[in-house]
Steps between C-alpha positions, in 0.01 A plus 500: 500500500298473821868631663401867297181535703676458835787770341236730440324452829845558672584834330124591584625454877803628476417823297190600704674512820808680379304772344324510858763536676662789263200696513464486888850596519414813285236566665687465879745708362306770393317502843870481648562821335193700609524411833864543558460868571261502762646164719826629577438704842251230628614258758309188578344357822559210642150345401555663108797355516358150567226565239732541246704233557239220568169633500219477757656198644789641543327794696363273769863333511660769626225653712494163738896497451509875587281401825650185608829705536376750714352204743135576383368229350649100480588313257607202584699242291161246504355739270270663729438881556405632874464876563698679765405822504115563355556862408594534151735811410400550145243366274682240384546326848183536545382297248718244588373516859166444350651214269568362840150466654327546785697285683844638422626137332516368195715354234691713296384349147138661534602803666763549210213471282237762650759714571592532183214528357348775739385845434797696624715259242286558195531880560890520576496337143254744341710789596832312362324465213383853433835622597621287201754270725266206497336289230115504479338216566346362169695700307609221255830354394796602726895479447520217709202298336575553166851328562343207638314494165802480315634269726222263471510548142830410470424151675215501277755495165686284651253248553329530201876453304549188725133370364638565104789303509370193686238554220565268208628662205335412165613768275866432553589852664809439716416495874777725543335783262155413726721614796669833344150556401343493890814665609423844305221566765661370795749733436293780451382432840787450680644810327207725659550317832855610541433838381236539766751370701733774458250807445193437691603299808431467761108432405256599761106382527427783757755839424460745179867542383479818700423268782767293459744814478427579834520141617892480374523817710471329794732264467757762514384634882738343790422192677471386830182696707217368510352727251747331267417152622133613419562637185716185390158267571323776306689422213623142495212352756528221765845394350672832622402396865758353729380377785391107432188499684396795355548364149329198614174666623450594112611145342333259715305288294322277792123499478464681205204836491239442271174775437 
């Protein structure tokens, strides 16, 4: 009856992270419905946009993107960084400036990383959080985690019903009734998987459903400026860009940055 334990253990799996995943649904929801009200008549920026979509990281990707377009800083397909133009316009390029160095040249793995996590990032978050389009940082189980929960469970079922019927059988219960037994929680967990699907994607670490709202807004503005090439990295990152050696400069893996 060993095969019992492992039952039990799966349902334990499978149960906890479905009734996770409902009640951070409820509780997006509700938050959807307080905010919706106040988020209509804002418009994101450029960098809010980015936040949103990608966090921090994606803040510095845009800011050197942003600045290698208008010819003031380098990027060159080897991975390295090289500033242009030392005057920052904003506080955002300035941080990246100071990513940089001294000596105006880097790589872009390190200066990806201070950038992002530099003062002027931490407090374009803050305010995306107080404004309710952001999530806060440490705020527990989002949308998006509590699927991969449910996801993992689901492996973890299916594993564990895998282990039972290689198991030998010494009470004489058909393997096949083992199965239907292990296949009760799978199901449960594929069953809140494609109901997630349907009413809570797309799942977002960074945006509040508000957030997100406002992200699908912009998908609606016309292409082909540059502020729509800008916002398109915003939201999708270094896949949206065109330009090969652009792209390269961010996923060169040569002589990798380490702390």
């Amino acid at each position: 009856m060993f095969w019992v334990l492992l039952l039990l253990l799966a349902w334990a799996f499978a149960g906890t992270a479905c009734a996770r995943l409902c009640l951070t649904a409820v509780r997006a929801a509700a938050a959807d419905a307080r905010d919706a009200p106040t988020d209509r008549e804002r418009d994101l920026t450029l960098y809010e946009a980015a936040f949103l979509s990608g966090g921090p990281a994606r803040v510095a990707d845009v800011t050197m993107v942003s600045m290698a377009r208008q010819r003031r800083l380098l990027l060159a397909h080897t991975g390295w960084a090289t500033v242009v133009d030392p005057r920052g316009r904003d506080e955002m390029e300035r941080s990246v400036i100071g990513a940089i160095g001294p000596e105006g040249q880097s790589r872009i793995a390190p200066v990806r990383a201070r950038t992002a996590g530099a003062e002027a990032v931490h407090r374009l978050g803050d305010g995306l959080v107080r404004a309710g389009l952001a999530v806060p940082e440490g705020a527990g189980t989002t949308v998006g985690s509590a699927v991969r929960q449910v996801r993992a469970a689901a492996w973890a079922v299916a594993a564990l019903g895998a282990t039972a019927l290689l198991l030998p059988v010494q009470t004489g219960t058909p393997r096949l009734l083992v199965g239907l037994w292990f296949a009760l929680p799978l199901t449960l967990a594929l069953s809140c998987l494609a109901i997630a699907r349907f009413e809570v994607h797309p799942y977002s670490r960074w945006a509040s459903p508000a957030g997100q709202r406002l992200l699908g807004a912009l998908a609606g503005k016309p292409a082909g400026d540059e502020g729509s090439f800008l916002t398109s990295v915003a939201v999708r990152g270094i896949r949206a860009i065109g330009e090969p050696e652009l792209r390269a400069a961010f996923t060169h893996r040569d002589q990798p940055w380490r702390e």
